[in-house]
Each structure stands twice: as C-alpha cells, then as structure tokens.
VMD Tcl script that draws the C-alpha trace (Angstrom):
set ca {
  {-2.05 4.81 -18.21}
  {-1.37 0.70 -17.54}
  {0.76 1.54 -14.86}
  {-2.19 2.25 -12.48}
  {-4.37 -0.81 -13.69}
  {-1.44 -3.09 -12.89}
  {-0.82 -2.16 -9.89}
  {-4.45 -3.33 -8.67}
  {-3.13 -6.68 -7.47}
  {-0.28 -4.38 -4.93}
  {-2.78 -1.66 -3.35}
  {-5.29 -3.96 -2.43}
  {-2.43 -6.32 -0.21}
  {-1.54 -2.52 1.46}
  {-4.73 -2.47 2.64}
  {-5.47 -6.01 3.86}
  {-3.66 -5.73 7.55}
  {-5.32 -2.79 8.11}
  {-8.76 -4.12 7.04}
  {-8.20 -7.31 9.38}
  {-7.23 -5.12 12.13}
  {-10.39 -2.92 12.00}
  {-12.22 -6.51 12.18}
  {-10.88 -7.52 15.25}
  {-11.19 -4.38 16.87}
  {-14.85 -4.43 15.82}
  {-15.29 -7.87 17.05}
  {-13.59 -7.10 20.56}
  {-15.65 -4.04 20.94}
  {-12.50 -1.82 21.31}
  {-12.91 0.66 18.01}
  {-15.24 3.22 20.15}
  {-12.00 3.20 23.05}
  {-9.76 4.67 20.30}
  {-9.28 8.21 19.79}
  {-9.51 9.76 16.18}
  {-5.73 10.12 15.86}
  {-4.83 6.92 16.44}
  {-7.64 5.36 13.86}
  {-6.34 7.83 11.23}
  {-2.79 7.18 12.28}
  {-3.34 3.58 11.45}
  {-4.47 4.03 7.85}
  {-1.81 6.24 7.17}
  {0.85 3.44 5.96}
  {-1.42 1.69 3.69}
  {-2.42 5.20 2.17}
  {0.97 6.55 1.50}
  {2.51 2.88 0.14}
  {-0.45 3.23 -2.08}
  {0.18 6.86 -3.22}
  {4.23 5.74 -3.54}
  {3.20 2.72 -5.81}
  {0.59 4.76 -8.11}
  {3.41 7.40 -8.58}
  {5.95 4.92 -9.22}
  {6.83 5.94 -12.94}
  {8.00 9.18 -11.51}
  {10.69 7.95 -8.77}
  {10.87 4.11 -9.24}
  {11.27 3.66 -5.30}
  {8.75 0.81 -5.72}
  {9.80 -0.80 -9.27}
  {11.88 -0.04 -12.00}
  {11.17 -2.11 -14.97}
  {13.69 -2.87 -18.33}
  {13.17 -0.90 -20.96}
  {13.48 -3.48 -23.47}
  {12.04 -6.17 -21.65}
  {9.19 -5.96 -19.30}
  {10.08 -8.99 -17.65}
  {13.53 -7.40 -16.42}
  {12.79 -5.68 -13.00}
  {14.40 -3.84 -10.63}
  {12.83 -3.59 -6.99}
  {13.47 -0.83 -5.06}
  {13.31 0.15 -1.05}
  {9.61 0.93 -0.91}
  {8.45 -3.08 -2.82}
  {10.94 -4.73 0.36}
  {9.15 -2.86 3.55}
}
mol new
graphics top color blue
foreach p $ca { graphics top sphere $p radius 0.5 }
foreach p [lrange $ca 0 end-1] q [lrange $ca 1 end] { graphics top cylinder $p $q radius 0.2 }
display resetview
C-alpha cells in the first residue's frame, strides 16, 4: 500500500506540462479554438504515465527496486521518457 503514497512526488511532475500548457492557452484565448479531441488527446500522456507508475509493482517498466535494499534501484523504459 506505500507504493502509491510514494509515488506522490512522480504523478504530480506528469501533470505539470500539461497544467502550464492549459495556462497559456487560457491566457492567449485559444482553449475555445480547440476541438474536444485534441484537449482530451493532450491529457492522455500524463494520464497513462500516471496509471503505468501506480501499477508499477506489477510490471516494473517504471522502477524496480532491490529486494534487500531499498536504496538499490533499477529504472526502467517508462522513468527515462
């Protein structure tokens, strides 16, 4: 149940770009010009990097830790894009 908790400090930096983005497409005045698709086309990265890192204790695509010592770590594919 940890795994989740820890992992605070990771989903939140998924979804900072996208948050930033929204801004300046609010400030500009250009949100209302896009069409549906393309808003929920841009949260879609952020949501499934999130959903890969919450089920990371299943696959270890994102981390793979020791099992001896937590400080040993592994990173996998998903942690380098």
């Amino acid at each position: 149940m940890m795994w989740p908790l820890s992992q605070f400090g990771f989903v939140t930096l998924n979804f900072i770009a996208y948050c930033l983005l929204l801004f300046i497409l609010v400030l500009s005045r250009r949100l209302n010009g896009l069409s549906r698709a393309v808003k929920r086309g841009m949260v879609m990265p952020p949501v499934l990097s999130t959903i890969v890192m919450l089920t990371n204790p299943y696959h270890h695509l994102f981390v793979k830790v020791g099992e001896q010592d937590f400080s040993e770590r592994v990173y996998g594919p998903v942690f380098l894009v």
